[in-house]
N, C-alpha and C positions, 0 to 999 in steps of 0.2 A: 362527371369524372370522379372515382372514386379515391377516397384518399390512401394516401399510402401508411401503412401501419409501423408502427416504428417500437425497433426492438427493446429492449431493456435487457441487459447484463447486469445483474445484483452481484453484489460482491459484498460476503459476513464479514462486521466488525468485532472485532470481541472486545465485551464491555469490560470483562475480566482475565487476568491473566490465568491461560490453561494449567491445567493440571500439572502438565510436564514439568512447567517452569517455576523457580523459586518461590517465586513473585503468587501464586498460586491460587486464586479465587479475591484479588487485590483487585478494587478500580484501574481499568486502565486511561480512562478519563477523554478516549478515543474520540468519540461522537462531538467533545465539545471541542478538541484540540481540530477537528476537521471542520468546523461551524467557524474557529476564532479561524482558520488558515483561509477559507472560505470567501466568508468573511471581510477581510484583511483586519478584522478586530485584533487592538493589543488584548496578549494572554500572558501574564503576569501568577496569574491563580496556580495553576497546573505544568510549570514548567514548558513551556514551549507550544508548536504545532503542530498539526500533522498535515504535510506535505502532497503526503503520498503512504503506498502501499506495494509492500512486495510482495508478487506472488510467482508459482512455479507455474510450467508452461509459457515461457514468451511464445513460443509460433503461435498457441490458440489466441493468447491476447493480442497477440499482432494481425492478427484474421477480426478480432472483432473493431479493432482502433480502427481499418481500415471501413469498417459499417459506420462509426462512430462522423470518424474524417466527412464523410461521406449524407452528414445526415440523417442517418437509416436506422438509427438507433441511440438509445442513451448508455448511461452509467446510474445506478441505482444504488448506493451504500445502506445498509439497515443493520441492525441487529433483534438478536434473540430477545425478547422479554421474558424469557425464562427459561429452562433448558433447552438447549439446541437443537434442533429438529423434531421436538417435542412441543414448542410453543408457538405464540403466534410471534410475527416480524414486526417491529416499527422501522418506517422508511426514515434515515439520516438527513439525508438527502438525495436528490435526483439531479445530476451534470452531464450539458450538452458538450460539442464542442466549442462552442460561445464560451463556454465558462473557463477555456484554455489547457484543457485536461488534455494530457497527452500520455505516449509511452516512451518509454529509453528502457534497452536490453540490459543486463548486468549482470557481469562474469566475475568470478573471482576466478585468478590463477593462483598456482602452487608457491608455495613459501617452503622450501623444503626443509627447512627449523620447525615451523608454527602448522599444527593440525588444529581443528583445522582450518579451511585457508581463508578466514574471515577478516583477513588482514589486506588485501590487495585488489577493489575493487576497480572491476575499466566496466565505462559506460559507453556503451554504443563503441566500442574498439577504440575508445578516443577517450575521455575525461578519466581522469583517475582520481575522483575527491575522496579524502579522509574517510576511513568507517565512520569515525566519530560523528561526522557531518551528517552520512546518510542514517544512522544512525538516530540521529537529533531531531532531521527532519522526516523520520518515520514514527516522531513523537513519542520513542526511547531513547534511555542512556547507554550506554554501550554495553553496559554490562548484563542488561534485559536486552537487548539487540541478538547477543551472543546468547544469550539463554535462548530466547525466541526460535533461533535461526540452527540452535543444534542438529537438532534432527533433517533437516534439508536434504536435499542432495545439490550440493555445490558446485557437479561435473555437468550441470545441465544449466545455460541460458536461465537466469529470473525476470520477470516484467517489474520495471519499476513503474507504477501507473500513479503518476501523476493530479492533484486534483487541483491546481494550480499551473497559470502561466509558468511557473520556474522550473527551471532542467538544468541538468549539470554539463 
């Protein structure tokens, strides 16, 4: 019987904060705040954990959670060792669904004061936790959060992807 091959979905960590943002070629301290969350190591050093990761297109990530659910595939985190598609990758780590990774959708709606509208997060139609919080647990302050998250398009579904039991 031959065995069955099992996917791998890599998703890039940035070691450093991009160009765009203030913060601007600064450690992001990412890879260890995902090792201590990981883990369940206290992280004391580097402010906080990292939780999790958001990214654009929930339907594709929700097409591959359900490979993932399923056994049919992992989650792979690495980054760049040196410019970005120009180097070679070190693997962060590798998570199955044993390890409790999962997905939750997240919409921001309109604040018709506050553009823009990074103020009013609903998860999965249901949870409304603080920016501050996802924020926190995306292993930034709110104020690189908002940096980070400028540029986006905010009218479309984000995947909150999980690398941890916890959900909101």
């Amino acid at each position: 019987m031959k065995a069955k091959k099992i996917v791998r979905y890599r998703i890039p960590v940035s070691r450093v904060f991009p160009a765009t943002h203030p913060r601007k070629g600064e450690n992001t301290h990412f890879a260890w705040k995902i090792i201590t969350a990981t883990e369940g190591t206290v992280d004391g050093l580097y402010m906080g954990k990292k939780l999790h990761t958001i990214r654009a297109n929930y339907p594709l990530w929700a097409k591959r959670f359900e490979k993932i659910n399923r056994g049919e595939a992992i989650l792979e985190l690495y980054y760049w060792t040196g410019k970005p598609y120009n180097s070679k990758t070190e693997t962060i780590i590798q998570l199955r669904k044993e390890d409790g990774i999962g997905i939750q959708r997240l919409e921001f709606y309109e604040d018709k004061d506050e553009i823009p509208a990074l103020r009013y997060p609903l998860v999965n139609n249901f949870a409304e936790p603080d920016i501050e919080v996802i924020a926190k647990n995306d292993g930034l302050s709110i104020e690189d959060f908002k940096s980070w998250f400028k540029g986006y398009d905010l009218s479309n579904p984000l995947a909150i992807i999980h690398f941890t039991k916890f959900r909101y």
